[in-house]
C-alpha positions as CSV (number, residue, x, y, z in Angstrom):
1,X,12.8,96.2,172.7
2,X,11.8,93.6,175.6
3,X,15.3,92.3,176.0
4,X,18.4,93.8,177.1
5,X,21.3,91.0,176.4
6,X,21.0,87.7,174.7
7,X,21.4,84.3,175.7
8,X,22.9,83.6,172.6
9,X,25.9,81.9,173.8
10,X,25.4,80.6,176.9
11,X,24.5,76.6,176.2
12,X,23.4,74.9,179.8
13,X,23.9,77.7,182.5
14,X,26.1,75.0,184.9
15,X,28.6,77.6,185.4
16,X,28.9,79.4,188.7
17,X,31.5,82.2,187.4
18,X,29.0,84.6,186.2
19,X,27.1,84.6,190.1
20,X,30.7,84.3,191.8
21,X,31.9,87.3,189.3
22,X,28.4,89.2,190.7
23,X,29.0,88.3,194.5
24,X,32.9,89.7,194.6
25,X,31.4,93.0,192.9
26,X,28.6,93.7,195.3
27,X,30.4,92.5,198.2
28,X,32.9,95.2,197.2
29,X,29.9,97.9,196.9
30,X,28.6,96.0,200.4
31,X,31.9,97.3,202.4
32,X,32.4,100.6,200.4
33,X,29.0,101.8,201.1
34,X,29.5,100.7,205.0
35,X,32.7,102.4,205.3
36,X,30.8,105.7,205.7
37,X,28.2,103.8,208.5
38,X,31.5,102.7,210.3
39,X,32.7,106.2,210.3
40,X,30.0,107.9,212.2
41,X,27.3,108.5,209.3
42,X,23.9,107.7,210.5
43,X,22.1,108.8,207.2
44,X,19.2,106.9,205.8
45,X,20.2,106.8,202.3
46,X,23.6,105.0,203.1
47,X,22.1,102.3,205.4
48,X,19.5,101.9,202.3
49,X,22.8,101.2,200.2
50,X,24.2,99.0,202.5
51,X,20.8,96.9,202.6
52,X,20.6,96.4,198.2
53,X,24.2,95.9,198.0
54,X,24.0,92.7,200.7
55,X,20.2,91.4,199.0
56,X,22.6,91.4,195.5
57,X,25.0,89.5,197.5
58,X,22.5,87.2,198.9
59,X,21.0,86.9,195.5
60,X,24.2,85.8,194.0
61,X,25.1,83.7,196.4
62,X,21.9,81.5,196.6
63,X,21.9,81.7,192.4
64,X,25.8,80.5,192.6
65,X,24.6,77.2,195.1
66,X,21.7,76.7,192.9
67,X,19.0,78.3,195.5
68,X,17.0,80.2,193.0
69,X,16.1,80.6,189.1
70,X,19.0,82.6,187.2
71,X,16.0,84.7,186.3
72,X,15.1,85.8,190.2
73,X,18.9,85.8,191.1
74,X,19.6,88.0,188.5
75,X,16.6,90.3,188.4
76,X,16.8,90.9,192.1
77,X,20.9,91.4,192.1
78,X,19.9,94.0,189.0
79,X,17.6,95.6,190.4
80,X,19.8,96.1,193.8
81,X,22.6,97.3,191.5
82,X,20.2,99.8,190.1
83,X,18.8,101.4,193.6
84,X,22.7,101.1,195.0
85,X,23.6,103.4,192.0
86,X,21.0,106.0,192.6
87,X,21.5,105.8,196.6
88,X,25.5,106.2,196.4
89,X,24.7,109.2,193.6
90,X,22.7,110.4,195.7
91,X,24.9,110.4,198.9
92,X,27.6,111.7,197.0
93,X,25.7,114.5,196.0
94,X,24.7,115.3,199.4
95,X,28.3,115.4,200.4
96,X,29.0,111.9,201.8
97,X,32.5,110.6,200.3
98,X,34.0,108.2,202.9
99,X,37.5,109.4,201.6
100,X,40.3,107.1,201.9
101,X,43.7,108.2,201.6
102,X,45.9,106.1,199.8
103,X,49.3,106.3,201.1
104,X,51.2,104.9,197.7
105,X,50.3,107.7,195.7
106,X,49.7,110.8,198.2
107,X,46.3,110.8,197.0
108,X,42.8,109.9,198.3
109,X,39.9,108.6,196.7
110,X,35.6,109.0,197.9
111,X,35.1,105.2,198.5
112,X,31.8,105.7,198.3
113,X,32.1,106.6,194.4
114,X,33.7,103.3,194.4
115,X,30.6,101.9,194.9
116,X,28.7,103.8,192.8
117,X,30.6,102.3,190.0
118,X,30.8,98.5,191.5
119,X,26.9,98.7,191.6
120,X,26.5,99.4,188.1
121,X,28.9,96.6,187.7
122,X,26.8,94.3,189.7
123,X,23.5,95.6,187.8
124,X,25.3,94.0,184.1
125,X,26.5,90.9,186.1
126,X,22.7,90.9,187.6
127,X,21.5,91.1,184.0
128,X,23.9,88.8,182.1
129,X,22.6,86.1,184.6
130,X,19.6,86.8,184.4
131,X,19.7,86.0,180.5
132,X,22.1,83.4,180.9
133,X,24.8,84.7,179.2
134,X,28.5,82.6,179.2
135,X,31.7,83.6,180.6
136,X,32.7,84.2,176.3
137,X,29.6,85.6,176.2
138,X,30.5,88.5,179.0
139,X,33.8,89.3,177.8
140,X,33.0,89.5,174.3
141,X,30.6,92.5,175.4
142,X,32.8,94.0,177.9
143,X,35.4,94.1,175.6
144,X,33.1,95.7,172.8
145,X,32.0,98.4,175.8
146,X,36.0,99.2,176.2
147,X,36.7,99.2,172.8
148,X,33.4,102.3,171.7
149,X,33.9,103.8,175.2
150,X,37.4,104.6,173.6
151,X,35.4,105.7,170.3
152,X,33.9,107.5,172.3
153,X,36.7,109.4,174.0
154,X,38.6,109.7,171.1
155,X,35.9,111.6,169.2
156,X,36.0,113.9,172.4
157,X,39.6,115.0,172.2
158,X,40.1,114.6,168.2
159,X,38.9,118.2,168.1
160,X,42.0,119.2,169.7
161,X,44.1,118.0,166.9
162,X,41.3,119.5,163.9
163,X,40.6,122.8,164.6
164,X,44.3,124.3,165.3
165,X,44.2,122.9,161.5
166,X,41.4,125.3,160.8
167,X,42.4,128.0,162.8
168,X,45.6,128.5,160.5
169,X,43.7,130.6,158.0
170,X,42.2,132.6,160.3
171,X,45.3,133.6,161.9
172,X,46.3,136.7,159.7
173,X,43.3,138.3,160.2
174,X,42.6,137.7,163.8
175,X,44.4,141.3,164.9
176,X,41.7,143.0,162.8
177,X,38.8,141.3,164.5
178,X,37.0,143.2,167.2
179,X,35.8,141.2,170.5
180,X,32.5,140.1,169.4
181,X,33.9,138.8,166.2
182,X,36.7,136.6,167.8
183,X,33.8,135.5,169.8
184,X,32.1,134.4,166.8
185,X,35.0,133.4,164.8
186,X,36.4,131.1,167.7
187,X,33.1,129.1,168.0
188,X,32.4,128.5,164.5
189,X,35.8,127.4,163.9
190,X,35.5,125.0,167.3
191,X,32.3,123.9,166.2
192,X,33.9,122.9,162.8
193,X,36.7,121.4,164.6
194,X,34.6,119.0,166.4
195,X,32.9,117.8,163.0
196,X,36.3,117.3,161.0
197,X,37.2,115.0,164.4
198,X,33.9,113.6,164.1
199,X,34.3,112.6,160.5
200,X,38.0,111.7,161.2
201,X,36.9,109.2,164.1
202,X,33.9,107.6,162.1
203,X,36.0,107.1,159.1
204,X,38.7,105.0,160.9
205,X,36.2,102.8,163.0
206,X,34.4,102.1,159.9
207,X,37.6,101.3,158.0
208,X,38.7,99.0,161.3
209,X,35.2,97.1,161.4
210,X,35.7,97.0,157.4
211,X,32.6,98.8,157.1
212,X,31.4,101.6,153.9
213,X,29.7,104.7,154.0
214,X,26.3,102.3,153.6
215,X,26.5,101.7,157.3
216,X,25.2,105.3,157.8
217,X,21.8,105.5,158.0
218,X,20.7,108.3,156.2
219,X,17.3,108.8,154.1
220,X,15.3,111.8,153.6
221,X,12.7,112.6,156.3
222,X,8.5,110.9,155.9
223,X,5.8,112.1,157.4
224,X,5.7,109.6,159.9
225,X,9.4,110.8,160.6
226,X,7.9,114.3,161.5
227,X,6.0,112.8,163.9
228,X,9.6,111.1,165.4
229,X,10.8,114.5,165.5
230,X,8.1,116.7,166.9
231,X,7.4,113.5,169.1
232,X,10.7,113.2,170.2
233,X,11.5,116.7,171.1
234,X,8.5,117.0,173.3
235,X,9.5,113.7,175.1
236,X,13.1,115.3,175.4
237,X,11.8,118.5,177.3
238,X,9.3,116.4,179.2
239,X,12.1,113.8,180.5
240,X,14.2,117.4,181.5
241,X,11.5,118.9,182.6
242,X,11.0,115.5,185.0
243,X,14.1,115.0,185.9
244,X,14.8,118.8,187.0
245,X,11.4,118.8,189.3
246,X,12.5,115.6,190.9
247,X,15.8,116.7,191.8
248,X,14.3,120.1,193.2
249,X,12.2,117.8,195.7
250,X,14.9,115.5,196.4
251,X,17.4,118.2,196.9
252,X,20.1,117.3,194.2
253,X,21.8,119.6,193.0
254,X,23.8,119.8,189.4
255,X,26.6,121.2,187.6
256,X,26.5,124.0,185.0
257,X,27.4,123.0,181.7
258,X,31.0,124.5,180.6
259,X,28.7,126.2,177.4
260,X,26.9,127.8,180.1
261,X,29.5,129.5,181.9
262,X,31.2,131.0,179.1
263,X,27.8,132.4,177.7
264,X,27.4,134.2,181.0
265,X,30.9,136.2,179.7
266,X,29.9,136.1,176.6
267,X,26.5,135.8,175.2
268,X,27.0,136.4,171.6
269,X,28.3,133.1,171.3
270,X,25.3,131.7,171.7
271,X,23.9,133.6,168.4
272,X,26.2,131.8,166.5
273,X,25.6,128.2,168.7
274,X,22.4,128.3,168.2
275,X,22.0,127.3,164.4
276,X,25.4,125.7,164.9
277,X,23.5,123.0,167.5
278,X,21.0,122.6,164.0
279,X,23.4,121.9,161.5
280,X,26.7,120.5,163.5
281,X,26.5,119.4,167.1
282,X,23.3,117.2,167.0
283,X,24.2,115.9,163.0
284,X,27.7,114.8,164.5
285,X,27.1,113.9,167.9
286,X,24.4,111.7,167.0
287,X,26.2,110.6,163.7
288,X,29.3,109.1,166.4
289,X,27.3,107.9,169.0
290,X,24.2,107.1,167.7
291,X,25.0,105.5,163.9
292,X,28.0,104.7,164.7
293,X,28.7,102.8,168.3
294,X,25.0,102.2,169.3
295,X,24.4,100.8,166.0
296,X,27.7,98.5,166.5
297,X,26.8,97.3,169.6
298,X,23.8,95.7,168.4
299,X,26.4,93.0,166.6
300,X,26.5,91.9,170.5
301,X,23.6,93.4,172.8
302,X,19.9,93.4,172.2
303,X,18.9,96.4,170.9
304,X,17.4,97.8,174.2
305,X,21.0,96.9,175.7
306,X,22.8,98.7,173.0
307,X,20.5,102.2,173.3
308,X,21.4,101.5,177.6
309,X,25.0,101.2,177.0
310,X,25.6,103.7,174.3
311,X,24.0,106.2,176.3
312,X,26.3,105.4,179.6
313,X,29.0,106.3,177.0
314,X,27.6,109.1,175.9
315,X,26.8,110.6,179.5
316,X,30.7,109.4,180.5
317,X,32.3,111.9,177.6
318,X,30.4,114.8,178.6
319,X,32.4,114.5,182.2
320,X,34.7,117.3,181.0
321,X,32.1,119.6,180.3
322,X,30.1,119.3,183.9
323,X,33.5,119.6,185.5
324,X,32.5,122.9,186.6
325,X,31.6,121.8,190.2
326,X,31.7,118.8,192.9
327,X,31.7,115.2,191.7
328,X,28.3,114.4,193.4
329,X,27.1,117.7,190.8
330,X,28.5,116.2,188.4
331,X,27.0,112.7,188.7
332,X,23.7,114.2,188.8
333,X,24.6,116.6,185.4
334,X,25.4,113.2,184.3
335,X,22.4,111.3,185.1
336,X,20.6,113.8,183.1
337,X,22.7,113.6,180.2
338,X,21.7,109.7,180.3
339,X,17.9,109.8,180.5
340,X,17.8,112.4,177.6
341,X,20.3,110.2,175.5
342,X,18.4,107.4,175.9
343,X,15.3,109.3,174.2
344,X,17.8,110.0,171.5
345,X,18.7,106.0,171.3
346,X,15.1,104.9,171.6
347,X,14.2,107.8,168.0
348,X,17.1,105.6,166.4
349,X,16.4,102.6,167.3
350,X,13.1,102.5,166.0
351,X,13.5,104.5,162.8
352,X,16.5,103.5,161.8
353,X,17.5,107.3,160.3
354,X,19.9,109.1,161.4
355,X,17.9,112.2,160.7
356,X,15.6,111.4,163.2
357,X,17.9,112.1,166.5
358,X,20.2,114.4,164.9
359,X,17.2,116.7,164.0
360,X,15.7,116.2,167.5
361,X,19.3,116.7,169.4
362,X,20.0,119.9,167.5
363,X,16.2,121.8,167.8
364,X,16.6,120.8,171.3
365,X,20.1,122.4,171.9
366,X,18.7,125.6,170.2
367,X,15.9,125.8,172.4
368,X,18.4,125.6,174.9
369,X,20.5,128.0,173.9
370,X,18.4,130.4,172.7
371,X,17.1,130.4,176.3
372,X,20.2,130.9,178.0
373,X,20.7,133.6,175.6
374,X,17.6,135.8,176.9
375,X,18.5,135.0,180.4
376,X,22.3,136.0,179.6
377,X,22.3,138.4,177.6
């Protein structure tokens, strides 16, 4: 996993669209992240975004006039993109919006979350040009990342439309259900919701790429598996574990999951979540985003790129469930939800099982849960 595109269709890298594409993004980021500097903010972190977002500028413009190698242009207008995300993350999480009220729609919008996402534009410009990848090339994968981002999404809200299904039967004998029960009843049938969505989701994205049930990758556990899955759920707690001390020292603070609050109101659901996390959330998260979209973007990203992108999806449709504070919270909930998917996507990638992730996602929700449950309960 060395790469993280391919210059598979790229012939003679003559054109200057791909550089001129990168410059009018991180100009864009260049102005959003000064809007806050022009406002009065005299904070490090914003004058450090300003400073990245103009060297990707720079980079693109000397790559665009023929200055420099596409590989230095792009790895340096990347690598900019990169730090510009972080820093405008950062700031937001700090408090610093540079809110701009739009006049059209009554409404107002933190300009400096517009950067945020222009600079991780700018970092897949910076990296398409750096592997010399075409015009056809970029569009062919940005189309690909609307199209599963949308997988994604729908297998988000298809549990609305399931589980009222299954919630029928239960409905006569709901009056004779005491509180705890209805706790109970309502996450298992939630739970089972989600899964029928799941299979619903799956099912028509692999009729629509004309796919069977072959494309799952399912075989029973090796030895050399167990060592994926005991390996893998220590790396999971260790990249939390990281990521939690570093945002202590730095100051960031995150949102609560949506799971989290509710279990402070009502903590038997989490007996019921726990082996539920085991034998439906991990199995069918990790069957949809995992065997499903990660493993389809490989038809047009490296495999290191398709783990990276199907991971920013996967981070992007747990936005709901973070929603529980302030946007910058919620991009640093967010960023967490990334690094851990990308363990998840790296156990795939290599063994090729689905068993492997969905084993390692589930123990580690447990864990989770079962946690919460003695601090809760």
């Amino acid at each position: 996993m060395t790469e993280t595109a391919r210059a598979d269709d790229a012939g003679p890298i003559s054109s200057s669209v791909i550089p001129g594409l990168g410059t009018a993004l991180a100009g864009i980021t260049m102005v959003a992240m000064l809007v806050p500097v022009r406002r009065g903010v005299d904070d490090p972190v914003v004058w450090a975004g300003v400073g990245f977002a103009a060297a990707a500028v720079l980079a693109f413009l000397i790559r665009r006039h023929g200055g420099i190698d596409r590989t230095i242009g792009g790895s340096i207008a990347a690598i900019s993109g990169v730090a510009v995300v972080v820093l405008a993350g950062y700031a937001l999480n700090q408090g610093t919006m540079g809110t701009v009220s739009i006049p059209a729609v009554s409404s107002s919008i933190p300009i400096v979350f517009v950067a945020f996402v222009t600079a991780g534009l700018t970092t897949g410009i910076g990296v398409a040009d750096f592997f010399g990848i075409g015009v056809s090339g970029l569009k062919r994968r940005a189309q690909q990342v609307v199209v599963f981002t949308g997988v994604g999404f729908a297998g988000l809200f298809a549990p609305y439309l399931t589980t009222p299904i299954l919630v029928l039967p239960v409905l006569p004998f709901v009056d004779s259900f005491s509180e705890i029960q209805s706790t109970l009843v309502n996450q298992v049938v939630g739970q089972l919701g989600m899964a029928l969505g799941t299979v619903l989701v799956v099912g028509a994205v692999l009729k629509f790429m004309d796919r069977d049930l072959s494309f799952l990758d399912l075989r029973r556990p090796t030895l050399r598996d167990l060592a994926w899955i005991i390996g893998g759920i220590v790396v999971l707690f260790g990249v939390l574990y990281g990521i939690s001390i570093l945002m202590e020292l730095i100051g960031v603070e995150s949102a609560d999951h949506a799971t989290t609050q509710s279990a402070e109101k009502e903590p038997e659901m989490l007996l019921v979540l726990i082996p539920l996390a085991i034998l439906i959330i991990g199995p069918f998260e990790e069957l949809l985003y995992r065997n499903v979209i990660q493993k389809a973007l490989y038809e047009t990203f490296s495999r290191a790129g398709a783990v990276v992108v199907a991971s920013v999806i996967f981070a992007a449709v747990h936005v709901l469930a973070y929603s529980t504070a302030g946007l910058g919270a919620v991009i640093a909930s967010l960023g967490t939800i990334f690094g851990l998917s990308i363990v998840l996507g790296v156990i795939y990638e290599r063994t090729n099982n689905l068993v492997m992730p969905a084993l390692v996602h589930g123990i580690y929700n447990a864990v989770v849960f079962t946690n919460l449950y003695f601090l809760v309960g």
